[in-house]
RODO-874181 format. One record per residue (C-alpha): residue number from 1; x, y, z. Coordinates in steps of 0.001 Angstrom, whole numbers, padded with zeros to 6 digits. Last residue first. Example, Ala and Ser with C-alpha at 12.3 -4.5 7.8 and 13.67 -1.06 7.14 Angstrom:
<kedos>
+-----+---------+---------+---------+
:   k :      c1 :      c2 :      c3 :
+-----+---------+---------+---------+
:   2 :  013670 : -001060 :  007140 :
:   1 :  012300 : -004500 :  007800 :
+-----+---------+---------+---------+
</kedos>
This chain:
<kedos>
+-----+---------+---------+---------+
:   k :      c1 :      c2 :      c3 :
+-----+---------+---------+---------+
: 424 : -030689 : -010472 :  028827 :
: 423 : -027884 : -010647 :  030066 :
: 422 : -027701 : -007217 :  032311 :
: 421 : -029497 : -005500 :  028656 :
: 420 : -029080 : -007171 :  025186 :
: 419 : -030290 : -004868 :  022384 :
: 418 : -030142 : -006836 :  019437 :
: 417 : -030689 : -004534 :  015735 :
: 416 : -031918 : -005237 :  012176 :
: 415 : -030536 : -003458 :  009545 :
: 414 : -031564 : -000459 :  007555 :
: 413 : -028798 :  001379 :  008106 :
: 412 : -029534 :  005556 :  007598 :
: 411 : -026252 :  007613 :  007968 :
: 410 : -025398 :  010187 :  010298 :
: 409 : -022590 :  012556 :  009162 :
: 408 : -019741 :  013555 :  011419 :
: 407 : -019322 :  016777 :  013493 :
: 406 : -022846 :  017288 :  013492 :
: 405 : -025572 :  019927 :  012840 :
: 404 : -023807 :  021349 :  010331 :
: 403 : -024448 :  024979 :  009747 :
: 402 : -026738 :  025227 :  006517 :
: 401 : -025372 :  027200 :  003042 :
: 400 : -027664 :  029246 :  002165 :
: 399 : -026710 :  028474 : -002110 :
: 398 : -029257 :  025821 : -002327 :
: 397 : -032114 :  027565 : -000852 :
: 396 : -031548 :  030793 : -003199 :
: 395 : -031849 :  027870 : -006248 :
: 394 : -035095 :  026547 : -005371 :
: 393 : -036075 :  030169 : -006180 :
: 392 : -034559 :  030067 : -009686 :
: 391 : -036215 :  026951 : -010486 :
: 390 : -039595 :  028541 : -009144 :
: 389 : -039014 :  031195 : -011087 :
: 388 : -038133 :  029162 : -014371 :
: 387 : -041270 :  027748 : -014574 :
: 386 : -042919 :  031624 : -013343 :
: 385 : -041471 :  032606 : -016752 :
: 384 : -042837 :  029528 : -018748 :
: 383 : -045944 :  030657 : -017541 :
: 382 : -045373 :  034146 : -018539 :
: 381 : -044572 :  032930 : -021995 :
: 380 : -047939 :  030924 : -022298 :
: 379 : -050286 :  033637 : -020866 :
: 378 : -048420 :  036495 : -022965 :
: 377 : -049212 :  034619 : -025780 :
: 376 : -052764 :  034605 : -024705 :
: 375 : -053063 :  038073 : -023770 :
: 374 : -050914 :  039448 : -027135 :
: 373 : -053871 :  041229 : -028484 :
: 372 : -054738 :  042298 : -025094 :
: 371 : -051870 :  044720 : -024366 :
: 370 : -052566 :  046954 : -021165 :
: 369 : -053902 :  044136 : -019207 :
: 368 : -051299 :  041312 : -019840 :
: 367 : -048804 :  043700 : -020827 :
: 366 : -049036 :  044971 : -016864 :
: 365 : -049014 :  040993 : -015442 :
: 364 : -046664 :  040121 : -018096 :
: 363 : -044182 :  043561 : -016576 :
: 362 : -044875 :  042548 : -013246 :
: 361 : -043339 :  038814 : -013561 :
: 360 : -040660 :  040073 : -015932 :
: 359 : -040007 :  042086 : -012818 :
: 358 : -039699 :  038926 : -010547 :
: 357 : -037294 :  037003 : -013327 :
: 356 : -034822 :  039672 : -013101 :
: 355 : -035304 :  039525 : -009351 :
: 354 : -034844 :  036051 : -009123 :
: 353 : -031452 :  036479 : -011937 :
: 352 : -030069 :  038929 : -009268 :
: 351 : -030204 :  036658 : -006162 :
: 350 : -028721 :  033807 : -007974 :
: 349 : -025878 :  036019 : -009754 :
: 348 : -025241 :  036884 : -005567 :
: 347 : -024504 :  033958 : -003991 :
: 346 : -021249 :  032558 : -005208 :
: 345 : -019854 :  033722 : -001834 :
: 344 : -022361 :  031155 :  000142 :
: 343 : -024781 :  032708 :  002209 :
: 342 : -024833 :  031751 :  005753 :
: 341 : -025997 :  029355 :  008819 :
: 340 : -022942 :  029030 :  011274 :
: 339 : -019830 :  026780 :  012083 :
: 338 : -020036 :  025119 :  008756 :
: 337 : -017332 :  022415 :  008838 :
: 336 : -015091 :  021599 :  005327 :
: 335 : -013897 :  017497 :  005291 :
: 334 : -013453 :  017962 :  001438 :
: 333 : -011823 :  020610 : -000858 :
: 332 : -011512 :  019735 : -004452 :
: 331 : -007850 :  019641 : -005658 :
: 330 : -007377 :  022491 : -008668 :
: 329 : -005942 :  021002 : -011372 :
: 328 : -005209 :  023424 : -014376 :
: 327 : -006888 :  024842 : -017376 :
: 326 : -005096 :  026589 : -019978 :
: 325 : -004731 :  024031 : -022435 :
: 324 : -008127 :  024595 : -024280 :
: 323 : -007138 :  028098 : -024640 :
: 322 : -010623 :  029713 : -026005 :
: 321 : -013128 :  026869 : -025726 :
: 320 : -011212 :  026317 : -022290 :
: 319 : -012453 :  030078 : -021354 :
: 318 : -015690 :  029931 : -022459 :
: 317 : -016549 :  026530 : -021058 :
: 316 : -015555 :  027154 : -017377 :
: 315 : -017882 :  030902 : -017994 :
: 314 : -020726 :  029128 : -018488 :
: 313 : -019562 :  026570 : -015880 :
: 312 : -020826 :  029559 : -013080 :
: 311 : -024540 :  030221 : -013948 :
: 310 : -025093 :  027005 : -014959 :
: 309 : -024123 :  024940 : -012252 :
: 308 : -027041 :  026266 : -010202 :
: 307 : -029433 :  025414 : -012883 :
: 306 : -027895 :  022180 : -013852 :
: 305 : -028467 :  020785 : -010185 :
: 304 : -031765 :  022590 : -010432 :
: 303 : -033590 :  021054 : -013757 :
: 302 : -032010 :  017787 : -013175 :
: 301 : -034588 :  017667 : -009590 :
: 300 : -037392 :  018254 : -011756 :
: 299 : -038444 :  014882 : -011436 :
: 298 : -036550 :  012254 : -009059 :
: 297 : -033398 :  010654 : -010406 :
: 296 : -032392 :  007107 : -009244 :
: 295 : -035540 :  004854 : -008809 :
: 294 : -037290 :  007527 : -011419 :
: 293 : -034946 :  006725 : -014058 :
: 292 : -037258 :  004513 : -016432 :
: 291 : -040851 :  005275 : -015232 :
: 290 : -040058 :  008640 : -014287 :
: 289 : -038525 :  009720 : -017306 :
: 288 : -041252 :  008544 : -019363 :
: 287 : -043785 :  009980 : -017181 :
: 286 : -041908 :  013086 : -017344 :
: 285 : -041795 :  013351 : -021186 :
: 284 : -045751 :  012482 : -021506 :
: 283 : -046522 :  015981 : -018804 :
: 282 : -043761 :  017777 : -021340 :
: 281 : -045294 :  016195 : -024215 :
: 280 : -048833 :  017098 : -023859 :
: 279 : -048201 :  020321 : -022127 :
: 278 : -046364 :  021549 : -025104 :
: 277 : -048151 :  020277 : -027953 :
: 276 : -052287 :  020836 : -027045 :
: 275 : -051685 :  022973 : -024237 :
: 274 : -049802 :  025418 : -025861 :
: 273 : -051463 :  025273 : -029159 :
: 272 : -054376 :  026010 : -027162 :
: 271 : -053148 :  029109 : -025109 :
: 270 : -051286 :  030181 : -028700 :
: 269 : -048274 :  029651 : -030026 :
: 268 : -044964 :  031895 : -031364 :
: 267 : -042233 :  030548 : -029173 :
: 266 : -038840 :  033228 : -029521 :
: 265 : -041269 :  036425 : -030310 :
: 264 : -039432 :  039652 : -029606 :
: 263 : -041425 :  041847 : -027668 :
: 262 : -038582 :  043272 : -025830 :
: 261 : -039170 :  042696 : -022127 :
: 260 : -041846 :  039930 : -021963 :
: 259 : -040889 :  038675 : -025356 :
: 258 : -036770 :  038179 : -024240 :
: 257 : -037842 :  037216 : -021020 :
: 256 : -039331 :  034162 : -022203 :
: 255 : -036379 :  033100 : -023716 :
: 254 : -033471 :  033913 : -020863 :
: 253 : -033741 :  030977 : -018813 :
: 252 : -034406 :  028165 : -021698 :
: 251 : -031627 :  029597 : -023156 :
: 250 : -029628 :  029644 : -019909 :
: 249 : -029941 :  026151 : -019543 :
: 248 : -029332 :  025042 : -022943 :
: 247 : -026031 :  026927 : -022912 :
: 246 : -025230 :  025985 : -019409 :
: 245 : -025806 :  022174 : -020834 :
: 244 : -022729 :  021816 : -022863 :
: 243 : -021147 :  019646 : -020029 :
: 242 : -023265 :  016514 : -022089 :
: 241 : -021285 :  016690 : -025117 :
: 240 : -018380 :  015276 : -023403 :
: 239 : -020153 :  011896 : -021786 :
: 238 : -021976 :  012109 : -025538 :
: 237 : -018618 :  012046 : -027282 :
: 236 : -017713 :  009327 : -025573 :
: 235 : -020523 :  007264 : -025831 :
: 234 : -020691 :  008136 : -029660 :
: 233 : -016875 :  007142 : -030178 :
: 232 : -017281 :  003813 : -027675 :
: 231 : -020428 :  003050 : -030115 :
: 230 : -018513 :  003538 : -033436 :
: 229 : -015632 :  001249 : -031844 :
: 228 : -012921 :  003143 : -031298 :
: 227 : -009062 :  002752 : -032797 :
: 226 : -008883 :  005815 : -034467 :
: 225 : -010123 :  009004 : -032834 :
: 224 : -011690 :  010811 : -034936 :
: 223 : -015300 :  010922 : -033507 :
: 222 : -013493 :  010701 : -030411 :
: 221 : -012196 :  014410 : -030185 :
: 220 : -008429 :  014187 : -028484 :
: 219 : -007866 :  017669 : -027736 :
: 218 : -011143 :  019621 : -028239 :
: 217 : -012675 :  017180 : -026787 :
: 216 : -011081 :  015816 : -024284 :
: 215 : -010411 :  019220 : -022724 :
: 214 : -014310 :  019691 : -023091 :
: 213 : -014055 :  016952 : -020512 :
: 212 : -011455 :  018654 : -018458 :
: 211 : -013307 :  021657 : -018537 :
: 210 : -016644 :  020400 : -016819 :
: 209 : -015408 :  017890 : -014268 :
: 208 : -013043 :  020884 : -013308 :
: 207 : -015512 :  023435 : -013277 :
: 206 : -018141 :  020323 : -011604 :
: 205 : -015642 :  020467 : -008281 :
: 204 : -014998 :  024432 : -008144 :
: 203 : -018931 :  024865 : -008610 :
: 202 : -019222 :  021889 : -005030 :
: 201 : -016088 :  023760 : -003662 :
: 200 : -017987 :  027111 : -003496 :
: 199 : -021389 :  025623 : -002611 :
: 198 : -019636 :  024049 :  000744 :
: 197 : -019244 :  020152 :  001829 :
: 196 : -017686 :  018735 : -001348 :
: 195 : -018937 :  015087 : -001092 :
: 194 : -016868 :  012325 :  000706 :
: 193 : -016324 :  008980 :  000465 :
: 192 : -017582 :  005516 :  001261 :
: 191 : -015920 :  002648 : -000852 :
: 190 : -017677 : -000848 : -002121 :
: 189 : -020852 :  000351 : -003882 :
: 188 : -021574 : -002817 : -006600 :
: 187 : -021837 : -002108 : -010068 :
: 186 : -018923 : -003944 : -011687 :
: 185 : -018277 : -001886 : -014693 :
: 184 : -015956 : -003531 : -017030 :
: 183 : -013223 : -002573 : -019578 :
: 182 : -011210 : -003217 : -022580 :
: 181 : -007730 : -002561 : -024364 :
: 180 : -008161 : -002079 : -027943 :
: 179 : -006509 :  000458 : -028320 :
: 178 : -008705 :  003107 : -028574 :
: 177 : -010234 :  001508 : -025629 :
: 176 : -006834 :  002271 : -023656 :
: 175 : -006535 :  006108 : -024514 :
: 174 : -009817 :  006909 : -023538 :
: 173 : -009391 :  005171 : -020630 :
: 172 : -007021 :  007618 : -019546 :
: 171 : -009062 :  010812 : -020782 :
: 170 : -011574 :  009292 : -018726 :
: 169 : -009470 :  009482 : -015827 :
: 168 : -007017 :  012291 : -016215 :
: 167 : -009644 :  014679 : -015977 :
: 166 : -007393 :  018364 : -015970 :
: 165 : -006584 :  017061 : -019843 :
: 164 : -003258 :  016428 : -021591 :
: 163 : -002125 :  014070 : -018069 :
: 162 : -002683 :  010627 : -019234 :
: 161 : -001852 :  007791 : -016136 :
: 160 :  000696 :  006037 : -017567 :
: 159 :  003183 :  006145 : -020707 :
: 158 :  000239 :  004690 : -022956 :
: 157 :  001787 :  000943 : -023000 :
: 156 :  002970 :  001190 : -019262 :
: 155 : -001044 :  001633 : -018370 :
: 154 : -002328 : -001434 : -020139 :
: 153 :  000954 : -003845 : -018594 :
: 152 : -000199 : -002042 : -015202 :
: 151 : -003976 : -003153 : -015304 :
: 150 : -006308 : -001420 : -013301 :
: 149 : -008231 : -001885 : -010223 :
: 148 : -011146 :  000942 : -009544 :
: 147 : -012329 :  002744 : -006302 :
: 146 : -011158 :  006390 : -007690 :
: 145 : -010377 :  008160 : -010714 :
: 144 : -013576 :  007498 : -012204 :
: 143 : -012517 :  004980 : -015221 :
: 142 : -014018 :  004805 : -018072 :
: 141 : -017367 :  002750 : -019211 :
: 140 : -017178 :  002491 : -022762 :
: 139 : -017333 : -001489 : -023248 :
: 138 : -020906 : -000957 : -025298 :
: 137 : -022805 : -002801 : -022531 :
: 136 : -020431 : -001112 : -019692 :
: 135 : -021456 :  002458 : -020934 :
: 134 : -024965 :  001416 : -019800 :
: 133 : -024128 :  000761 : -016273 :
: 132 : -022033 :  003354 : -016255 :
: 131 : -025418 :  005445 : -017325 :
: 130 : -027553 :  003616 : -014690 :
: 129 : -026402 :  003723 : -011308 :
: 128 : -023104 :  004806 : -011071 :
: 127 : -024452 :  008204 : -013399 :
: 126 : -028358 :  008588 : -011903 :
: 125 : -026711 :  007638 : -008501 :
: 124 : -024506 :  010180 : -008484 :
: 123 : -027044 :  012631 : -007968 :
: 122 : -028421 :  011161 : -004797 :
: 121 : -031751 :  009461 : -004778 :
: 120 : -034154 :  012251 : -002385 :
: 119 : -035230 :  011079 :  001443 :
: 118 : -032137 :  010826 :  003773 :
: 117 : -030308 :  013713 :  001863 :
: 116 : -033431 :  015952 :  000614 :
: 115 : -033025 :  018940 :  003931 :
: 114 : -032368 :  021669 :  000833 :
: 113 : -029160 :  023040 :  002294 :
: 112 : -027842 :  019824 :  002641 :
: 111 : -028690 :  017729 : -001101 :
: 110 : -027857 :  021087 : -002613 :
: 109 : -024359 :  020928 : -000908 :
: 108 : -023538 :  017331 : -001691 :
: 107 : -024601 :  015068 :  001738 :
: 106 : -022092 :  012794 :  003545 :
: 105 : -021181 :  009001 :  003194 :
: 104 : -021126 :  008889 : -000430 :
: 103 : -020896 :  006290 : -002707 :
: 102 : -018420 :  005717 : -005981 :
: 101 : -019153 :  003157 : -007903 :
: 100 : -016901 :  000422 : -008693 :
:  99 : -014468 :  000543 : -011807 :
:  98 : -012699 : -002473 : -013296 :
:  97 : -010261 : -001492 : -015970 :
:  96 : -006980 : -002609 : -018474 :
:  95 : -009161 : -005857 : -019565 :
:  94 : -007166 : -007306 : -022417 :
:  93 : -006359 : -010831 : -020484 :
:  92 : -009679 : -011204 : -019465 :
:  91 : -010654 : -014298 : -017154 :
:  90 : -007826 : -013447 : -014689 :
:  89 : -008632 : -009831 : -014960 :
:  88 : -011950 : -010360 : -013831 :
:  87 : -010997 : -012062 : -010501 :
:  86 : -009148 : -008928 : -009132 :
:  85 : -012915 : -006836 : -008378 :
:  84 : -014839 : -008930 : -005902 :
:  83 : -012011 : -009830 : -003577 :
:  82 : -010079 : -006711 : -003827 :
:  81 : -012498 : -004846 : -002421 :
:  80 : -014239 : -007251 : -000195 :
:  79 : -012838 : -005228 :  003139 :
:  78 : -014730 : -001945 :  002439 :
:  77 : -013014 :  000534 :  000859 :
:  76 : -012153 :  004305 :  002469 :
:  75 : -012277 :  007338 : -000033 :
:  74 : -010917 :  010551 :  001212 :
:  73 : -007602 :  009876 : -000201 :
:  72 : -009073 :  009058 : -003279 :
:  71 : -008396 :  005181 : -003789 :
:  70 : -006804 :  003712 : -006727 :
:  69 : -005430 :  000022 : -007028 :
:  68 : -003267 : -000852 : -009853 :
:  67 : -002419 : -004352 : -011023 :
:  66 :  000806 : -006234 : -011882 :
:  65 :  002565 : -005265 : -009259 :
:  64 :  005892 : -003239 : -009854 :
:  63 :  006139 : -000300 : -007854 :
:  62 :  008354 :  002949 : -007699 :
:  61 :  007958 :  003933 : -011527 :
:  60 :  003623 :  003479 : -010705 :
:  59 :  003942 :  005893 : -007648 :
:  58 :  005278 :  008982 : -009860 :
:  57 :  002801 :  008002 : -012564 :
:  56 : -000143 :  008943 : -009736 :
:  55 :  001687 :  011613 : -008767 :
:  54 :  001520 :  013110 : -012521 :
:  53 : -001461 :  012286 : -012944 :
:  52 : -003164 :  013823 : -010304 :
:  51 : -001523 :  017199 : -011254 :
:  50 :  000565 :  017156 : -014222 :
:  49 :  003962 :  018504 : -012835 :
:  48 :  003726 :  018961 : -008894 :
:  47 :  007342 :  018801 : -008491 :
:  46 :  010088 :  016227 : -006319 :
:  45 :  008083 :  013587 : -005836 :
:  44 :  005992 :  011948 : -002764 :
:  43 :  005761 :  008586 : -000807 :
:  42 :  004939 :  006886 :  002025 :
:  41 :  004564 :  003068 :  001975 :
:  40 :  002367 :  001569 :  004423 :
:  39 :  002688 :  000031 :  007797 :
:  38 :  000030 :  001852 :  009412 :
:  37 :  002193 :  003246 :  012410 :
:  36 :  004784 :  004284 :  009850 :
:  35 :  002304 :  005718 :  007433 :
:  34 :  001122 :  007947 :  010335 :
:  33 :  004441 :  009084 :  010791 :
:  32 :  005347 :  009877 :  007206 :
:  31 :  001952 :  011435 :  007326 :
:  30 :  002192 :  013937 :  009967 :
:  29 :  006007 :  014835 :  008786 :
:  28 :  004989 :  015803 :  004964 :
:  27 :  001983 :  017502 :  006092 :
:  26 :  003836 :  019663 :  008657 :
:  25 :  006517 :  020667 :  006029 :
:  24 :  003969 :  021038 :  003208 :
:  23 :  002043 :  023645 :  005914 :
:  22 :  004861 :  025632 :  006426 :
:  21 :  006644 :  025657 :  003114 :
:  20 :  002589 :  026852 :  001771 :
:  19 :  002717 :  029502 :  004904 :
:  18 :  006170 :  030973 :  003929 :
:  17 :  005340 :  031414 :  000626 :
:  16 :  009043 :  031177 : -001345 :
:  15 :  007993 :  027501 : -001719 :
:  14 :  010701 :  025135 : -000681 :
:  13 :  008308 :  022586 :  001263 :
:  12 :  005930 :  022716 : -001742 :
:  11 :  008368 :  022309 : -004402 :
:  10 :  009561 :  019669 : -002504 :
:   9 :  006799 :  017890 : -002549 :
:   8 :  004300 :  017623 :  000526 :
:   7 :  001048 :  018123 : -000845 :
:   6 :  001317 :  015670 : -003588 :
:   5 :  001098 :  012867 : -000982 :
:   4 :  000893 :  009056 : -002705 :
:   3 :  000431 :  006770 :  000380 :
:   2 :  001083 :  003441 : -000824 :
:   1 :  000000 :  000000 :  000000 :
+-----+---------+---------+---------+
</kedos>
């Protein structure tokens, strides 16, 4: 086992800040000592070059087993790891990858600050639970960068762990199914780790998800990418395409507002129209989405989590559309304690866009009475106005960021339970 700490380099401990030398020097000593007590390897590298790939590299040159185990540091596996993951590689000679799910011990931000954690699926499960799942089928599920076993011979033909991109994981297994290499999905939760604890490090988080797969993209498109099977190229390209969604988001934000404030006419329909097309297949749409995903994704719950992510990966995509080898690794924060109740820092474009959305509220309700020629398209835009509202208002919850209760997280076990009392 080996304890791979890219916070105590020597470029860390030697830093001209005095407070980044101090803490690298403190890190590097607490966990050479714990690592002593545990019986583990510790180990670090001269310079932070490529991020998580880069120390991830640095620990393959100074081992030699045949397979790879990867754990985030805040990631802790249960004991049947190894014993329900190794087998597969015995009965596949080309598999490079078998990735677990990753579960949770602790609520994400908008699972906190809304009270939904013990009753609402959690977002992840929508991905782990289903879309690996489906990824698998077409042997296109990549690898997470966590609670998966890998193949060293598949690694050492690449040059390691791929670096180009910010997400070194998929951008890894990228490489290996293009040649030829294959993979499984074994979907059985076997760590616990943690979720980013404030609204700040949840954005910072997704902004890294979100550039690094545009990264991919840009830099290694899959459509072209020889080597892929037609479905691995469309899976891939769809696990990219998907961090487009600010644009669709904000569309969908900022179309009704564009006839309530400037007349200009973006859904031309009437009341009946309306009802007969648009109600009809959004009420049909939801069904459909609740029969097939509702045991992992409940409705209207997309609609937020892309909302709030919105208004800050909008810029993410901007700038890596621009440079796409500008972005850097930026570790995601973890273990964070909310002493009191507050607003996050990223509050304030949430605040502004509900009272955007209020006055376009007041201005339907005056063109409403003032303008009756346009009464009932003014009826179907300003209902697709107070849609968004309530989005947008869901959204001030998320971003009041709760004091924890407790100093740990409280989990619900459904298990059966002996109280034995003097004996008894």
């Amino acid at each position: 086992v080996y304890l791979l700490d890219d916070g105590g380099t020597d470029q860390k401990r030697n830093s001209r800040d005095l407070a980044v030398s101090g803490a690298a020097h403190r890190r590097r000593a607490e966990l050479t000592e714990l690592c002593r007590q545990l019986g583990v390897h510790y180990r670090t590298r001269a310079a932070n070059l490529r991020a998580k790939a880069g120390n991830l590299n640095s620990g393959l040159s100074g081992t030699s087993g045949d397979l790879v185990v990867v754990f985030d540091a805040d990631h802790a596996p249960a004991r049947e790891f190894l014993r329900e993951t190794v087998g597969y590689f015995v009965d596949e000679a080309r598999l490079f990858l078998v990735q677990t799910p990753h579960f949770f011990s602790n609520p994400d931000p908008l699972e906190r600050n809304l009270g939904t954690f013990d009753r609402m699926p959690s977002e992840n499960e929508m991905f782990y639970g289903t879309i690996q799942k489906g990824l698998d089928k077409w042997n296109a599920a990549f690898f997470c960068g966590s609670a998966a076993v890998l193949r060293r011979a598949a690694l050492e033909e690449v040059g390691g762990f791929s670096g180009v991109s910010i997400t070194e994981d998929c951008e890894t297994a990228l490489d290996l199914h293009s040649r030829g290499w294959k993979s499984l999905y074994v979907n059985r939760p076997m760590i616990s780790g943690l979720q980013p604890d404030t609204f700040s490090s949840f954005i910072g988080q997704r902004s890294r998800w979100c550039r690094g797969m545009i990264q991919i993209l840009l830099l290694k498109n899959p459509l072209l990418r020889k080597g892929l099977s037609l479905p691995q190229r469309i899976c891939y390209l769809s696990s990219a395409l998907f961090w487009f969604f600010p644009f669709m988001r904000m569309v969908f934000m900022a179309a009704p507002l564009l006839f309530i404030l400037f007349n200009l006419k973006i859904y031309d329909a009437s009341v009946e129209e309306f009802v007969a097309y648009t109600i009809t297949y959004l009420v049909i749409g939801e069904i459909l989405r609740n029969y097939l995903f509702g045991q992992v994704r409940w409705p209207w719950v997309s609609e937020v989590y892309e909302y709030v992510q919105s208004v800050y990966l909008f810029r993410a995509i901007i700038s890596v559309l621009i440079n796409p080898r500008r972005p850097t690794f930026t570790v995601t924060a973890k273990g964070e304690t909310l002493q009191e109740t507050r607003l996050s820092e990223l509050a304030w474009p949430y605040f502004a866009i509900v009272g955007v959305l209020l006055f376009a509220l007041g201005v339907t309700v005056y063109r409403y009475n003032t303008e009756p020629q346009v009464g009932g398209l003014l009826l179907v835009v300003g209902a697709w106005n107070v849609l968004n509202l309530f989005v947008a208002a869901a959204a001030l919850g998320v971003v009041t960021e709760r004091r924890e209760r407790r100093t740990s997280p409280r989990l619900v076990c459904l298990r059966d339970a002996v109280d034995h009392q003097h004996g008894v």
